[in-house]
C-alpha positions as a Python dict, from the first residue, in 0.01 Angstrom:
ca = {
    (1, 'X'): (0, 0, 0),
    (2, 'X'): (-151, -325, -111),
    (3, 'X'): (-509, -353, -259),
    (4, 'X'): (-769, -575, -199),
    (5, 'X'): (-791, -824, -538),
    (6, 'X'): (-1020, -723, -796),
    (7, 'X'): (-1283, -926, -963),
    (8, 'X'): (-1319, -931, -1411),
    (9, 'X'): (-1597, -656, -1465),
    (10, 'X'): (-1920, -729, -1700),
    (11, 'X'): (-1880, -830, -2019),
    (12, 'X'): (-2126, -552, -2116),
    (13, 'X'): (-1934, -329, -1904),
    (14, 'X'): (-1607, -381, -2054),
    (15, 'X'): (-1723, -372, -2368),
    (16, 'X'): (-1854, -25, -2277),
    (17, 'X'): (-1579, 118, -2124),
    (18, 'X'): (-1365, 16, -2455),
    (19, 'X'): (-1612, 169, -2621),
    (20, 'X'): (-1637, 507, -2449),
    (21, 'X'): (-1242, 520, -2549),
    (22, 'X'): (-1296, 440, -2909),
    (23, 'X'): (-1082, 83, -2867),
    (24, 'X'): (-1255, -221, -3097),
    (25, 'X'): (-1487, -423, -2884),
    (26, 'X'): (-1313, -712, -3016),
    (27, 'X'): (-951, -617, -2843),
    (28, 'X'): (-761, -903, -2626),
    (29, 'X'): (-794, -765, -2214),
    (30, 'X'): (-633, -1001, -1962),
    (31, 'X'): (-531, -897, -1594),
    (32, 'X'): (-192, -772, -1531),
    (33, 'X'): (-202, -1029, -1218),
    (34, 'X'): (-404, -1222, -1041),
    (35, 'X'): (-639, -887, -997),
    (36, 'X'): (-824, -674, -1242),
    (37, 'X'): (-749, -364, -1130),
    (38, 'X'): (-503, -327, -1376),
    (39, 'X'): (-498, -519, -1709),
    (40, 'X'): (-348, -566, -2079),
    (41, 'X'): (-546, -467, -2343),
    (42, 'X'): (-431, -554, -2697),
    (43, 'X'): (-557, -385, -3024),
    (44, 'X'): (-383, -424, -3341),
    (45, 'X'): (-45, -234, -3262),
    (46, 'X'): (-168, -42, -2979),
    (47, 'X'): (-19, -221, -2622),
    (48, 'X'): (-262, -33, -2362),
    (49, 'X'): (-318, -43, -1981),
    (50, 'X'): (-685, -9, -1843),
    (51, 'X'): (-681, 104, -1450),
    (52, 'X'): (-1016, 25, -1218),
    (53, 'X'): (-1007, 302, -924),
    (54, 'X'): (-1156, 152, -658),
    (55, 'X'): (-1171, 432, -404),
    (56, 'X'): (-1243, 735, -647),
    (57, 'X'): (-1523, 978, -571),
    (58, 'X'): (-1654, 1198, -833),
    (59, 'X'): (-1564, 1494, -669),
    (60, 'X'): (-1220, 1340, -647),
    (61, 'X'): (-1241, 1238, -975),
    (62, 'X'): (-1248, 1594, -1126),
    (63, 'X'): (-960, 1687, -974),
    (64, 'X'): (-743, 1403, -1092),
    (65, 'X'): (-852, 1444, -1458),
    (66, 'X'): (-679, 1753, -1443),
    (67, 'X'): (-349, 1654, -1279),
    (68, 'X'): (-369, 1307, -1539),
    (69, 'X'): (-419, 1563, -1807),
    (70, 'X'): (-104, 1758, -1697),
    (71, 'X'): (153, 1515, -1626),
    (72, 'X'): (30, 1353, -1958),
    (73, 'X'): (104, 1585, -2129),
    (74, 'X'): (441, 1704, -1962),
    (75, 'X'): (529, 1319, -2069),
    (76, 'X'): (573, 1232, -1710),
    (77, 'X'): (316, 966, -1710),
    (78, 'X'): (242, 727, -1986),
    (79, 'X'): (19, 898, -2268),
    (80, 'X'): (-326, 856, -2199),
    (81, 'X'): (-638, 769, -2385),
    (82, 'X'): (-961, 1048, -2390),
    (83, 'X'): (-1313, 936, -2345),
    (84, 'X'): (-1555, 1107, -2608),
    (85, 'X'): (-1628, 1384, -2387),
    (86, 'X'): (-1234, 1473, -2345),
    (87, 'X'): (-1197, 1354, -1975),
    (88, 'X'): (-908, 1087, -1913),
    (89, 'X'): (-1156, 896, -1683),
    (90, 'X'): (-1463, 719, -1739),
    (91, 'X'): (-1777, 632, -1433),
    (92, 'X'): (-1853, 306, -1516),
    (93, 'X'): (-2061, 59, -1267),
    (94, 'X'): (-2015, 287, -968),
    (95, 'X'): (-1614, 281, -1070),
    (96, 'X'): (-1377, 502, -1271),
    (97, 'X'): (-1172, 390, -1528),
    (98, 'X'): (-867, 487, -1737),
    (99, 'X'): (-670, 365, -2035),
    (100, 'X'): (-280, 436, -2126),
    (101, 'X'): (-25, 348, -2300),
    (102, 'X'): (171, 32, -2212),
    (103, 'X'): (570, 109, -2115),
    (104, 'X'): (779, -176, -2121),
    (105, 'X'): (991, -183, -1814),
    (106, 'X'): (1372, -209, -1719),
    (107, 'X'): (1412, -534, -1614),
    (108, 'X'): (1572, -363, -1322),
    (109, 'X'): (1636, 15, -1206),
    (110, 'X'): (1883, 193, -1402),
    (111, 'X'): (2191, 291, -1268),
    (112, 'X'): (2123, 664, -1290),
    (113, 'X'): (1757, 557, -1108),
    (114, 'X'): (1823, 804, -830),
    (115, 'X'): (1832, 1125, -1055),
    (116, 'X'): (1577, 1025, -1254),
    (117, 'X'): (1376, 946, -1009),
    (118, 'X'): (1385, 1281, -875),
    (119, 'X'): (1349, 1445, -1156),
    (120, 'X'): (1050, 1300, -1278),
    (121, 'X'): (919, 1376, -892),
    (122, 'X'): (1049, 1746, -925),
    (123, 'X'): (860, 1812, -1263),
    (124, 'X'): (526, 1631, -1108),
    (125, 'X'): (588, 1900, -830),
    (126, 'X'): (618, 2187, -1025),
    (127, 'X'): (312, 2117, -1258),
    (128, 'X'): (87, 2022, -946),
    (129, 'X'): (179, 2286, -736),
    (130, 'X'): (-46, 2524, -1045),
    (131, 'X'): (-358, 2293, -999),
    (132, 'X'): (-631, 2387, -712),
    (133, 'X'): (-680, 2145, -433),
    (134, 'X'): (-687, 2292, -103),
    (135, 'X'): (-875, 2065, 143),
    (136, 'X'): (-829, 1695, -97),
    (137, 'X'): (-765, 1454, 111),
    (138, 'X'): (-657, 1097, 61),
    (139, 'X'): (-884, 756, 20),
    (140, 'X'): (-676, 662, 303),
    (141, 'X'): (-745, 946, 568),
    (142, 'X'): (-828, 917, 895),
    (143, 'X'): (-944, 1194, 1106),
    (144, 'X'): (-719, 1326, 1378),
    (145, 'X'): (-955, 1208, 1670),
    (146, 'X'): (-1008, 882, 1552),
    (147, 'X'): (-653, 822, 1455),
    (148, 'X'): (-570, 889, 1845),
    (149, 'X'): (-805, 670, 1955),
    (150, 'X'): (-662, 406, 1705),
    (151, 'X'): (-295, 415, 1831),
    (152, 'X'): (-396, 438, 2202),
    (153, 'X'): (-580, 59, 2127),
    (154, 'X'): (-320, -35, 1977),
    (155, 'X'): (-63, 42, 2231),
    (156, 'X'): (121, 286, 1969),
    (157, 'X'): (88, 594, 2157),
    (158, 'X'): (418, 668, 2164),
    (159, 'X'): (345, 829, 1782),
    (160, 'X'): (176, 1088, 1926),
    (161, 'X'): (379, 1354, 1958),
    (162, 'X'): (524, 1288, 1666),
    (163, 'X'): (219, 1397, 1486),
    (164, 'X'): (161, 1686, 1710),
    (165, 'X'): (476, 1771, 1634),
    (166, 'X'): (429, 1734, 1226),
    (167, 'X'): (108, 1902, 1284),
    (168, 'X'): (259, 2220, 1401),
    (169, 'X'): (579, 2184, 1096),
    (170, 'X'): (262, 2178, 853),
    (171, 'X'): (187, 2505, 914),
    (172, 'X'): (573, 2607, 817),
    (173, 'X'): (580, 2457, 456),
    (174, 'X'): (407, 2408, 127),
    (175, 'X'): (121, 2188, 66),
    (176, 'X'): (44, 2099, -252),
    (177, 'X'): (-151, 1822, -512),
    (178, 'X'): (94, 1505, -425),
    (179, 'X'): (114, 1186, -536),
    (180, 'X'): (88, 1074, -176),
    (181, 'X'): (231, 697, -278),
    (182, 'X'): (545, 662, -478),
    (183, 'X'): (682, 347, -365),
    (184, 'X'): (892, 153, -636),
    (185, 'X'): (641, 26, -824),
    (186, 'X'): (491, 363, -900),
    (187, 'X'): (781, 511, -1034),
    (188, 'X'): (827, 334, -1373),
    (189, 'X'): (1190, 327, -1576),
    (190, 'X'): (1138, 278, -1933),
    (191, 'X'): (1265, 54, -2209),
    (192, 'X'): (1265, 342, -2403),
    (193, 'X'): (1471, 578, -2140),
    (194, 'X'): (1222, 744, -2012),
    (195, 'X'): (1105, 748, -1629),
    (196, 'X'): (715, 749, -1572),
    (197, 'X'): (478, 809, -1248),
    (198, 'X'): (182, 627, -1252),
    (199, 'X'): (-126, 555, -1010),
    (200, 'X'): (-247, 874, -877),
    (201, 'X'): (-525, 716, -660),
    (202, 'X'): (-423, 850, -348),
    (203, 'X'): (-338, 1224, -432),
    (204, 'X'): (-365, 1453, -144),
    (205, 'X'): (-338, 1841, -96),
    (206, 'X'): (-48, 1764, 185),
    (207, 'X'): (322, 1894, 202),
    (208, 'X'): (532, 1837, -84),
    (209, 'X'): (838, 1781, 101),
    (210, 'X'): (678, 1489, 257),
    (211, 'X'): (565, 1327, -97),
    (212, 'X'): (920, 1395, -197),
    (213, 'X'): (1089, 1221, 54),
    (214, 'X'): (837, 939, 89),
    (215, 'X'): (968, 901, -301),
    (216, 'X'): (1293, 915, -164),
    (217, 'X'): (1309, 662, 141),
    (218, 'X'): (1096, 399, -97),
    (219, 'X'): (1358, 420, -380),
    (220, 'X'): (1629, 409, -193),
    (221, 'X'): (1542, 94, 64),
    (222, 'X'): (1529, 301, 386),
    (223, 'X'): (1915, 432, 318),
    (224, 'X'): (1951, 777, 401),
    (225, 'X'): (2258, 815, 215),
    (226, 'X'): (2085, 736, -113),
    (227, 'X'): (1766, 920, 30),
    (228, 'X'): (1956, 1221, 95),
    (229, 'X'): (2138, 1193, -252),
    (230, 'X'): (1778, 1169, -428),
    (231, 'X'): (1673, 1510, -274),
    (232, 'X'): (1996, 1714, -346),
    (233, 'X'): (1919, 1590, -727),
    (234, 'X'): (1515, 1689, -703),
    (235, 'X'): (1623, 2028, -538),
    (236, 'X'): (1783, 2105, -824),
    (237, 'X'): (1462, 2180, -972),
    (238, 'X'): (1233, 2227, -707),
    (239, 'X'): (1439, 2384, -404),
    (240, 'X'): (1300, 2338, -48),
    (241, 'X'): (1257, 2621, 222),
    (242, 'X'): (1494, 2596, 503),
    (243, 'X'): (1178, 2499, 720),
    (244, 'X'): (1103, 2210, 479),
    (245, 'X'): (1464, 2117, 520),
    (246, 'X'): (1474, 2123, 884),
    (247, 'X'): (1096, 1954, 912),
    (248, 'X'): (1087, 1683, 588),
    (249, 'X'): (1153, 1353, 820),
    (250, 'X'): (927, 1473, 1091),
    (251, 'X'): (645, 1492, 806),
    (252, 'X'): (751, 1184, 670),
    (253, 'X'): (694, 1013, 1049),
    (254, 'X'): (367, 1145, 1018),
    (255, 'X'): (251, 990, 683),
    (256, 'X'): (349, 657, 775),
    (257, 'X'): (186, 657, 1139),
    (258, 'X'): (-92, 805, 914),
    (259, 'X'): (-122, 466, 685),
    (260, 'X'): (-77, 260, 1045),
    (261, 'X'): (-373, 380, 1153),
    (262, 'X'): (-522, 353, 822),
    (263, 'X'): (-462, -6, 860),
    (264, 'X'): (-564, -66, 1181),
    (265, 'X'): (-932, 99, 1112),
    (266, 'X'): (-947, -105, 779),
    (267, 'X'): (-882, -375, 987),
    (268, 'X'): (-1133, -287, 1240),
    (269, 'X'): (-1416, -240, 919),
    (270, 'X'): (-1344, -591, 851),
    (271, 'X'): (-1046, -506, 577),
    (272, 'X'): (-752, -755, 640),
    (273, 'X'): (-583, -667, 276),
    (274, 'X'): (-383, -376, 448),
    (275, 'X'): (-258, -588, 707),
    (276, 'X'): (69, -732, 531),
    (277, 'X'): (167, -423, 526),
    (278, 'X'): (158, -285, 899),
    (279, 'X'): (509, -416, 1043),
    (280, 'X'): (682, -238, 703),
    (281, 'X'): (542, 86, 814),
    (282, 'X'): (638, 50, 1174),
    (283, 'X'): (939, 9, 1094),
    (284, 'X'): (954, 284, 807),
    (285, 'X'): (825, 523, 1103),
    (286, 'X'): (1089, 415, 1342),
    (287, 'X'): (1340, 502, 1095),
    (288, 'X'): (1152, 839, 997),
    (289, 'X'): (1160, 946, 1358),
    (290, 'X'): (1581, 888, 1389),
    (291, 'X'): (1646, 1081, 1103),
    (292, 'X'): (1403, 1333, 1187),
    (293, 'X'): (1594, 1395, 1541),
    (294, 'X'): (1906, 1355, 1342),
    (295, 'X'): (1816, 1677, 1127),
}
């Protein structure tokens, strides 16, 4: 989902933060784009990537050190940079931060993108599914009462028995650690081959048929062909119960009238950055719910 843009930290603070990492005060840092969430930092040889969280709590934050420290070093992210103390992530100015390695991207997906894409989602899977998390929930959550109340004002109601419907599938499948947003530019192809996840932010303890098939619709456009193609390859190494087959689009209804009403209460706080957004994810719902009573 988009983010709100980002403002150039301190120049005390950054020269902390580069400091806590053991990178020369002196490096070149410029913003990815026009926010500075993300940005460049240059250093003799070393190409690096420093990430601002900006909805990270610290008792949020201990759990993603270990699943960055994991996928790091299963090479399914890009390698990352230790603070003195051995944590990937630094509390800065009421922020985290974290510094990787830059990966030059494919101009464009390759043409095995599919496969590797769901590999690289499979193996995430697998590693997260041996990392405690019961009961994390996601920056964007919205509590079940509220989120009624949200879609009745909003003349949506007709989502709700979708999500009493997911709410009942829950029970039948695995919940994990999950991503929780793997849109396209969250999956990263490599110059050097290689396909990378990055931006963990959201992670959730939710089912992982639902973060593999969010993976799936965003990669492929919305075409279930190519959807359905990326989850025979990711079952391959991570095979699905026959409830997760039978439920995975019904869950997947449910995440994106989730983010809805995410941006409708955003909105309602005063948050319009979300808002460019809300017509995709109607119609990414509307979708979710044909396949789902296609399945």
């Amino acid at each position: 989902m988009g983010r709100p843009v980002i403002p150039a930290p301190k120049t005390d603070i950054l020269q902390d933060i580069l400091s806590s990492f053991d990178i020369s005060k002196d490096a070149a840092v410029a913003p990815l784009a026009s926010s500075w969430d993300l940005c460049r930092i240059k250093t003799g040889s070393a190409n690096l990537v420093l990430k601002k969280f900006w909805r990270l709590s610290p008792e949020r934050a201990h759990v993603l050190d270990s699943m960055l420290k994991a996928c790091s070093m299963a090479g399914i992210t890009p390698s990352l940079l230790h603070t003195r103390e051995g944590s990937t992530l630094l509390r800065k100015d009421k922020y985290f931060y974290s510094i990787c390695e830059y990966i030059p991207p494919l101009a464009k997906p390759p043409a095995d993108f599919v496969e590797q894409g769901a590999n690289v989602v499979a193996k995430m899977h697998q590693i997260l599914s041996t990392i405690p998390g019961q009961g994390i929930r996601a920056p964007l959550h919205v509590e079940k009462k509220t989120l009624l109340k949200i879609l009745i004002k909003n003349d949506l109601s007709k989502y709700t028995p979708t999500l009493e419907q997911a709410d009942e599938a829950k029970i039948l499948t695995r919940s994990i650690l999950v991503h929780n947003d793997l849109h396209p530019g969250n999956v990263l192809f490599g110059l050097d081959g290689k396909s990378y996840l990055i931006d963990f932010e959201s992670f959730s303890h939710n089912p992982l048929v639902a973060d593999a098939l969010f993976a799936a619709f965003r990669l492929s456009k919305g075409n279930k062909q190519i959807s359905e193609k990326f989850m025979s390859h990711y079952e391959q190494a991570m095979p699905l119960t026959p409830s997760e087959k039978q439920h995975g689009y019904l869950l997947l209804a449910a995440d994106f009238i989730r983010k809805i009403a995410f941006i409708f209460k955003e909105m309602e706080d005063g948050n319009t950055t979300f808002m460019r957004d809300l017509e995709k994810y109607k119609r990414f719902a509307s979708t979710a719910i044909q396949w789902a009573g296609q399945s």
